[in-house]
C-alpha positions as CSV (number, residue, x, y, z in Angstrom):
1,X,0.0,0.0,0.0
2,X,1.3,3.7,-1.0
3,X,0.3,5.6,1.7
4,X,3.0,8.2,0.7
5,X,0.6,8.8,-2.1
6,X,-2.5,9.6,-0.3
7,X,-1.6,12.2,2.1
8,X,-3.4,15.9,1.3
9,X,-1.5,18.2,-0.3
10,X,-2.0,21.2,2.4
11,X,0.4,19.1,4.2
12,X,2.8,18.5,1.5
13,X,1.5,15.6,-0.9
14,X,3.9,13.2,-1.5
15,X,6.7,14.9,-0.4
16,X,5.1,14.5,3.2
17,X,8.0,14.1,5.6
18,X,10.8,14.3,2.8
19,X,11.1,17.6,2.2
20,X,9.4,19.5,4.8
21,X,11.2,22.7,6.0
22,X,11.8,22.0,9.8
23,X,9.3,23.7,12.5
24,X,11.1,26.5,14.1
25,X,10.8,25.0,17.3
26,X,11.1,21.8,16.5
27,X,14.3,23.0,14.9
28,X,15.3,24.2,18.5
29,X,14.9,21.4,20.1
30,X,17.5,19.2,17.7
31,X,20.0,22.1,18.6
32,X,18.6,21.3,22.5
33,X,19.3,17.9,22.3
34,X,22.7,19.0,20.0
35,X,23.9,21.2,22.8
36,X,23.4,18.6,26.0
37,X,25.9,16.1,24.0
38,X,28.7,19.1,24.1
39,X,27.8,20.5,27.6
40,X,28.9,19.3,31.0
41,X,26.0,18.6,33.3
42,X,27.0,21.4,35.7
43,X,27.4,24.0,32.4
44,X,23.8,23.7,32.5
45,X,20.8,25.4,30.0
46,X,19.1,28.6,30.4
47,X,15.8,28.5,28.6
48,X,15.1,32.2,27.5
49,X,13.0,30.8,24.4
50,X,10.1,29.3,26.3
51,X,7.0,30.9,25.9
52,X,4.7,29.8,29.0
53,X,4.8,30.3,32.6
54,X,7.2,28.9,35.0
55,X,4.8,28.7,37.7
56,X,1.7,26.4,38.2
57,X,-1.7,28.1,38.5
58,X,-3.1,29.4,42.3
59,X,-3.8,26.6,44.4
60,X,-6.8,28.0,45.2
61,X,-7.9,27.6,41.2
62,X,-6.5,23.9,41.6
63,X,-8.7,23.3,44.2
64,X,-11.4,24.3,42.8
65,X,-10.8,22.2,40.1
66,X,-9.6,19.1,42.6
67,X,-13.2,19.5,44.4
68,X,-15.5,19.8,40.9
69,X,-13.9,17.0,39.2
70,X,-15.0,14.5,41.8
71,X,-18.6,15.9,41.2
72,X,-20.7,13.3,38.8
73,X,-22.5,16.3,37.4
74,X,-19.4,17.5,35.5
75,X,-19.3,14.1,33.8
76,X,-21.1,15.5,30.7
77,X,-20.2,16.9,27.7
78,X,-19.8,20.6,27.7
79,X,-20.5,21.7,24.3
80,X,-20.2,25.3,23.7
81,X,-19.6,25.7,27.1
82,X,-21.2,26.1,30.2
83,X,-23.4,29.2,31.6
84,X,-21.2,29.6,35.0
85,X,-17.8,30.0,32.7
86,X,-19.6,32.6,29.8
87,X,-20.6,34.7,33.1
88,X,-17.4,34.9,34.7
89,X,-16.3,36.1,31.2
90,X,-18.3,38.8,30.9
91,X,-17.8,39.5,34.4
92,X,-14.0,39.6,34.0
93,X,-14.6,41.4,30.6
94,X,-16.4,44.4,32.7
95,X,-13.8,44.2,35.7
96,X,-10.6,44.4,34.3
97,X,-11.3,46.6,30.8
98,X,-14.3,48.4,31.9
99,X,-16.0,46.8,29.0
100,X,-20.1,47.0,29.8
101,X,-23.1,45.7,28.4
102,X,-22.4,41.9,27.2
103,X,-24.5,39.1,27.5
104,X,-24.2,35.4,26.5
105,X,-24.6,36.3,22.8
106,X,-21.2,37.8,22.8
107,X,-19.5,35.2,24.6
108,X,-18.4,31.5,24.1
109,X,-15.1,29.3,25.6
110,X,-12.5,27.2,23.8
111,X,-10.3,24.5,24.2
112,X,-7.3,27.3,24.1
113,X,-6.3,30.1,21.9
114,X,-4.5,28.0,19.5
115,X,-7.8,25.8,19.2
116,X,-10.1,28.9,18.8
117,X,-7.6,30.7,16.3
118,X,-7.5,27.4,14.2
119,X,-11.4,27.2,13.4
120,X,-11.6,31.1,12.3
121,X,-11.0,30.3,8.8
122,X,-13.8,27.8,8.9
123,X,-16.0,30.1,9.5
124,X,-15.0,32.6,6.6
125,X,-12.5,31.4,4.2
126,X,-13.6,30.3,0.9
127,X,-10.6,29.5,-1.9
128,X,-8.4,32.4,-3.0
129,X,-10.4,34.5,0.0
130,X,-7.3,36.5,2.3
131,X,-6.4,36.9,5.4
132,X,-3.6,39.2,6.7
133,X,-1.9,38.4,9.6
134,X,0.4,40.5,11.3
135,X,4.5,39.3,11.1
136,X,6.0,38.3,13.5
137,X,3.5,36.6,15.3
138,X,1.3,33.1,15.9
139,X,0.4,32.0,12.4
140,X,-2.3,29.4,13.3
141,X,-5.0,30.9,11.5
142,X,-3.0,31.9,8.5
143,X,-1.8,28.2,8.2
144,X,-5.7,27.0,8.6
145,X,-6.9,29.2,6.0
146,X,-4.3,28.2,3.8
147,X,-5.8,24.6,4.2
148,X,-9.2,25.8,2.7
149,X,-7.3,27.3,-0.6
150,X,-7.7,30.5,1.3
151,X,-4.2,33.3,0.7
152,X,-2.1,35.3,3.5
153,X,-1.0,38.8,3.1
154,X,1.8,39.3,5.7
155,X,1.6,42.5,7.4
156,X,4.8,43.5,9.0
157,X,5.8,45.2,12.4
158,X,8.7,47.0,11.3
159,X,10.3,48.9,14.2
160,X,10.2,52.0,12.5
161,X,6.4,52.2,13.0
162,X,6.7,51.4,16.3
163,X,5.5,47.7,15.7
164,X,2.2,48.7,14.9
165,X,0.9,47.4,11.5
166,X,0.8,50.1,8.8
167,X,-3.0,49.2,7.2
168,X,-2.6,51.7,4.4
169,X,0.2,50.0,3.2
170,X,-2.1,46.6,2.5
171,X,-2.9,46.6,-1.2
172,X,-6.1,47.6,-2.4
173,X,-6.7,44.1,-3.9
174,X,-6.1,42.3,-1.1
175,X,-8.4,44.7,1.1
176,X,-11.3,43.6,-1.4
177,X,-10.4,39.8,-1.1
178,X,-9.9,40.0,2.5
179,X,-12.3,38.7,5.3
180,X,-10.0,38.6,8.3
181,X,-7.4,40.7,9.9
182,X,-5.3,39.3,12.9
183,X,-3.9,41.6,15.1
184,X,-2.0,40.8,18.6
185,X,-1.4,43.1,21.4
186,X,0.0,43.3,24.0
187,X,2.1,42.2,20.8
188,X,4.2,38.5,20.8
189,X,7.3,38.6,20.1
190,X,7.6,42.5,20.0
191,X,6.1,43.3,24.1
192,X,4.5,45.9,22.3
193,X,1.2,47.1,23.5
194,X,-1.8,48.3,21.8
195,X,-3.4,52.3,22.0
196,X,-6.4,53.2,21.8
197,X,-5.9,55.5,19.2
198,X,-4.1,52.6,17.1
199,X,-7.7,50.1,17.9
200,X,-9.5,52.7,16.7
201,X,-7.8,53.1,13.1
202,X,-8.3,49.2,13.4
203,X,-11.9,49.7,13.5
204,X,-11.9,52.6,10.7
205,X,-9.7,50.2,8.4
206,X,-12.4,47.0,9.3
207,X,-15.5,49.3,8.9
208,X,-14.2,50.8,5.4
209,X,-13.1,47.3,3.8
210,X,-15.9,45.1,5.4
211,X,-13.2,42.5,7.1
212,X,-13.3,41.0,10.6
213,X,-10.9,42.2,13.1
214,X,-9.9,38.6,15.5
215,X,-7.9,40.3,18.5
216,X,-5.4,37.7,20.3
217,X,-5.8,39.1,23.6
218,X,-3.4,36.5,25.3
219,X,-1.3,38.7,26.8
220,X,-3.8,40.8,28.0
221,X,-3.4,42.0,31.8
222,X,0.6,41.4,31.4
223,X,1.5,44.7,31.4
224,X,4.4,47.0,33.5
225,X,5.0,50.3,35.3
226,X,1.4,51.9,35.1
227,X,0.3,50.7,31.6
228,X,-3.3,49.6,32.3
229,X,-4.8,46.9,30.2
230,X,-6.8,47.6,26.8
231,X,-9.5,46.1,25.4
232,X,-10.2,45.9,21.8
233,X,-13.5,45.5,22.9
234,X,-13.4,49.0,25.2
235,X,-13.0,51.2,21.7
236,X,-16.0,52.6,20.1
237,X,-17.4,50.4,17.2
238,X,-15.3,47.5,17.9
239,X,-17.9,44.9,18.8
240,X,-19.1,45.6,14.9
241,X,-16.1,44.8,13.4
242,X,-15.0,41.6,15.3
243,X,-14.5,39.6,18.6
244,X,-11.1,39.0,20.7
245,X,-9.6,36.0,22.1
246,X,-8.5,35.4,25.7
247,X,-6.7,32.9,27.1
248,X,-5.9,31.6,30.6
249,X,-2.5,30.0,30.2
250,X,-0.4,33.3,30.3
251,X,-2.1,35.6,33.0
252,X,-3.1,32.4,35.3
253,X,-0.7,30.1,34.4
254,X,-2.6,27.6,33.4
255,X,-1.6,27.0,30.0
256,X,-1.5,22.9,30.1
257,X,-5.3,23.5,31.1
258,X,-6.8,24.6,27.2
259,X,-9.4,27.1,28.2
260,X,-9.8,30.2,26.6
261,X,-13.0,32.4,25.5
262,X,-14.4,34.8,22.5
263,X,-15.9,38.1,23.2
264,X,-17.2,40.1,20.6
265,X,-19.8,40.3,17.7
266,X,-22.9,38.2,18.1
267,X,-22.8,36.9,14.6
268,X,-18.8,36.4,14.6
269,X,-20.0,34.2,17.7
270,X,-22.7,32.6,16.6
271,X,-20.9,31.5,13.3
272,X,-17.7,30.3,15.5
273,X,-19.9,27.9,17.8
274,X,-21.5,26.2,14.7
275,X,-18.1,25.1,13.8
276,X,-17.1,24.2,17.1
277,X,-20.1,22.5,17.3
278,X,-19.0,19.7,14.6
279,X,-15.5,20.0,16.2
280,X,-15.4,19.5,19.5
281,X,-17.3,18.8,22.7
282,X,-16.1,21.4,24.8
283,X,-13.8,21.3,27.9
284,X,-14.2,19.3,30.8
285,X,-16.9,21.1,32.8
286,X,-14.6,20.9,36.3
287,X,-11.9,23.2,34.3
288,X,-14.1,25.6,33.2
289,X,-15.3,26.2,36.8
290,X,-12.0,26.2,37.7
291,X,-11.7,28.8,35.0
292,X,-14.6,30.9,36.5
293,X,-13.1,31.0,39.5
294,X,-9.6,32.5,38.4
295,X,-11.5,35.1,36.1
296,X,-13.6,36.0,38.7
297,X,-10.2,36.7,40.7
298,X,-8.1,38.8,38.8
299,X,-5.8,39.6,41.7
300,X,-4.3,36.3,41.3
301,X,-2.3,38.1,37.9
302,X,-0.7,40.3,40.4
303,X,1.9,38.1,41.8
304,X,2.9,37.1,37.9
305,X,3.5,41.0,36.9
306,X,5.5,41.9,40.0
307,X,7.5,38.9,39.1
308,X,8.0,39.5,35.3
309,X,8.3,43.0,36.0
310,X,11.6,42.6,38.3
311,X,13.3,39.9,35.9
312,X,12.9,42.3,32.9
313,X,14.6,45.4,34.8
314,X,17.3,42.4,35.5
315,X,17.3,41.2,32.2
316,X,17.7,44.4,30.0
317,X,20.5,46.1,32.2
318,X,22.6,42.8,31.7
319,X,21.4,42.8,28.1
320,X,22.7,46.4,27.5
321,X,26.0,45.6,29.3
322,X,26.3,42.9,26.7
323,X,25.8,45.4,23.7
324,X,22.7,44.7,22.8
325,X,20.1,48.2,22.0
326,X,17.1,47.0,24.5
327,X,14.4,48.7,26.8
328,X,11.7,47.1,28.8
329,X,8.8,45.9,27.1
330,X,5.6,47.4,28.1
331,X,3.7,44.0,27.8
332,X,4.1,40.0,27.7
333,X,7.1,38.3,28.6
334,X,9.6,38.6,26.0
335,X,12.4,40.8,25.2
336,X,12.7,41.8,21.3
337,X,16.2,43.0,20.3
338,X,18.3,43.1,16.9
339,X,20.9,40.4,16.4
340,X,24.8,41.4,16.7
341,X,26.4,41.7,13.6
342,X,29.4,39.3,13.8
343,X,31.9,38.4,16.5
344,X,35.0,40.0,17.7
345,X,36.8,36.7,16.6
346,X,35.8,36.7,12.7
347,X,32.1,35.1,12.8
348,X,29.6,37.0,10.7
349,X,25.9,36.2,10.9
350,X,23.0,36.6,8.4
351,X,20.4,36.1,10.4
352,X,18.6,35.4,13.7
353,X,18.9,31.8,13.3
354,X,22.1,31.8,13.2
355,X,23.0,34.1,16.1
356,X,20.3,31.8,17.7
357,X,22.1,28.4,17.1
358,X,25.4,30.2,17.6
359,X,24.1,30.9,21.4
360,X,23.1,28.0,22.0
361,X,26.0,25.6,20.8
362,X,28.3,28.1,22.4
363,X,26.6,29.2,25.6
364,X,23.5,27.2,26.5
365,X,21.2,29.4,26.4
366,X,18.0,29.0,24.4
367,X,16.8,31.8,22.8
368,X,14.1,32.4,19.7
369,X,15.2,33.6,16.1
370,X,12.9,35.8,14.4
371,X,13.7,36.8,10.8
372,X,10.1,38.0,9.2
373,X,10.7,41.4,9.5
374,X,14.1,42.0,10.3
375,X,16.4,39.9,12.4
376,X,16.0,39.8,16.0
377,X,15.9,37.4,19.3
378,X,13.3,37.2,21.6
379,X,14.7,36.7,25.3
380,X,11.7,35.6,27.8
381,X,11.6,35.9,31.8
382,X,9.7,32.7,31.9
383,X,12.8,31.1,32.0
384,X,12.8,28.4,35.5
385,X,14.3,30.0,39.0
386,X,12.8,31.2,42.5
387,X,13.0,34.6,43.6
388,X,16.3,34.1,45.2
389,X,18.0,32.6,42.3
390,X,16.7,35.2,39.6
391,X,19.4,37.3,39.9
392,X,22.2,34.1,39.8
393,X,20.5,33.1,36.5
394,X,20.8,36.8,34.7
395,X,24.3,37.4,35.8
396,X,25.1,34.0,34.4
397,X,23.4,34.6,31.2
398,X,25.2,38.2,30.7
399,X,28.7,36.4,31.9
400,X,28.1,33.9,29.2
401,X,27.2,35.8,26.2
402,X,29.6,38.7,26.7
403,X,32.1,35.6,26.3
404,X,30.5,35.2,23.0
405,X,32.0,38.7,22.2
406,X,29.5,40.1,20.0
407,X,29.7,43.4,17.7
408,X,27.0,45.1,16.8
């Protein structure tokens, strides 16, 4: 039997695990595995490329969920979700952003953002239909829509404009082919956070072409030194023109959990939960409560942004006494920052990848390339340590790359 003939060709065809270009990460984790053969166990790694918390959630939201799995009620499938979960939404919705006047219409969970982004183009995308998506960023719905013949128009976050998306700049025939626009702020991997004068030229640009604006709010409440969270959703007009996504797994920490919700448009809402319908059958009733309970404590974010906020004041003073230009993001967890040029020793690099590799293999330390628009590393403060060990790990990270002895 061929079965090498049979796979679809949104996956590659034939040439299904032959020639596939290598996942990013995946291609991380060879250099991973690469760099434990060279290094000594007590030279060990220092994992500034992951992208998710180092801490488990509250115990008081794993209690709740300890106590409501026992219950036989929860047995059931949860569909769309359940009522208690869409409430805390809302709830948390009108809390945090000051955003008013929602009901259950507007409101629906999912099984994580990368689940919800992933059944967007389901909704929308016919063949040779666009979306844009912003670059760098999470291309999950750009990839789906490419697997219903849909087309992506990359949008780039060029430094120069502030890493805000210039939407004039999109061509006027992809504007009239164009259903969805995906934007992401607090931005990943920039840290760059949205304005509400930039949301509403996102709302002028989505009301003037007719496309649906899907906000990844994932990084939401993670932001530093009096920047108060944004809505989307808070901007005049914006429930119109689309919905947003939040997610628990960054502000909670409860990313192994999947559970997520959509706020927004009634129809946007209604159309996504028809899909789900034939996709899913919802998460596990206990987590959701568990999830009701968190969102109905937003407090519980606090001890996560004093904690980020104090690594990234560590972090960029020991980046800048490296040579790198940096400044403290405004939002998420990363550190965005253009590659060095070459070293003092001869090497020259052409991209982030290779700077990336180049770290790793020579100083164990696990960073992420970016090379969409422009070539830059993200650094993250997820990386594993206790309070008393956070400064240990940063002065070993800047004593280990300025041995690298970059130029820049």
């Amino acid at each position: 039997m061929d079965i090498q003939n049979l796979f679809a060709d949104r996956i590659g065809g034939r040439e299904f695990g032959i020639k596939n270009e290598v996942y990013k990460f995946a291609l991380i984790k060879q250099w991973k595995n690469e760099a434990q053969k060279k290094f000594p166990n007590d030279f060990k790694l220092i994992d500034m490329g992951v992208g998710e918390p180092d801490l488990s959630a509250d115990k008081s939201i794993v209690n709740v969920l300890a106590k409501e799995a026992g219950k036989s009620e929860n047995r059931f499938y949860a569909d769309n979700g359940i009522n208690e979960f869409r409430y805390a939404a809302i709830s948390y919705m009108k809390n945090v952003f000051g955003v008013k006047d929602l009901t259950l219409n507007n409101v629906i969970h999912g099984i994580g953002s990368k689940s919800i982004l992933s059944m967007f183009p389901l909704c929308f995308i016919n063949k040779g239909d666009y979306v844009i998506q912003t670059v760098p960023g999470y291309p999950i719905m750009a990839t789906n829509a490419k697997y219903l013949g849909g087309k992506v128009y990359n949008l780039p976050l060029n430094e120069n404009n502030n890493f805000y998306p210039d939407l004039e700049s999109i061509p006027g025939e992809v504007c009239e082919r164009a259903k969805l626009l995906y934007i992401n702020y607090p931005n990943n991997p920039t840290g760059q956070v949205a304005t509400k004068e930039f949301f509403e030229k996102v709302v002028y640009f989505a009301k003037k072409n007719n496309i649906i604006v899907i906000h990844d709010a994932a990084y939401s409440t993670l932001v530093y030194d009096g920047e108060k969270p944004l809505s989307f959703l808070s901007v005049e007009g914006a429930i119109d023109v689309g919905t947003e996504i939040y997610s628990l797994s960054k502000s909670f920490n409860m990313t192994g959990w999947r559970l997520g919700f959509i706020v927004g448009s009634e129809k946007v809402i209604s159309a996504y939960g028809a899909v789900k319908d034939n996709i899913d059958s919802g998460q596990f009733r206990a987590i959701q409560k568990a999830g009701a309970f968190a969102l109905e404590n937003p407090r519980l974010i606090k001890r996560n942004i004093e904690r980020y906020s104090r690594r990234f004041d560590l972090l960029v003073k020991a980046l800048r006494n490296i040579g790198f230009e940096c400044k403290k993001s405004k939002g998420t967890f990363y550190c965005y920052v253009k590659i060095p040029t070459r070293t003092k020793s001869g090497i020259v690099f052409n991209n982030a990848k290779e700077v990336a590799k180049y770290i790793l293999l020579n100083a164990n330390i696990s960073v992420i390339p970016w090379d969409e628009s422009g070539s830059y590393l993200r650094f993250s403060v997820t990386f594993s340590a206790d309070e008393t060990n956070e400064r240990k790990v940063i002065a070993e990270t800047e004593r280990r790359l300025k041995a690298l002895e970059f130029i820049f």
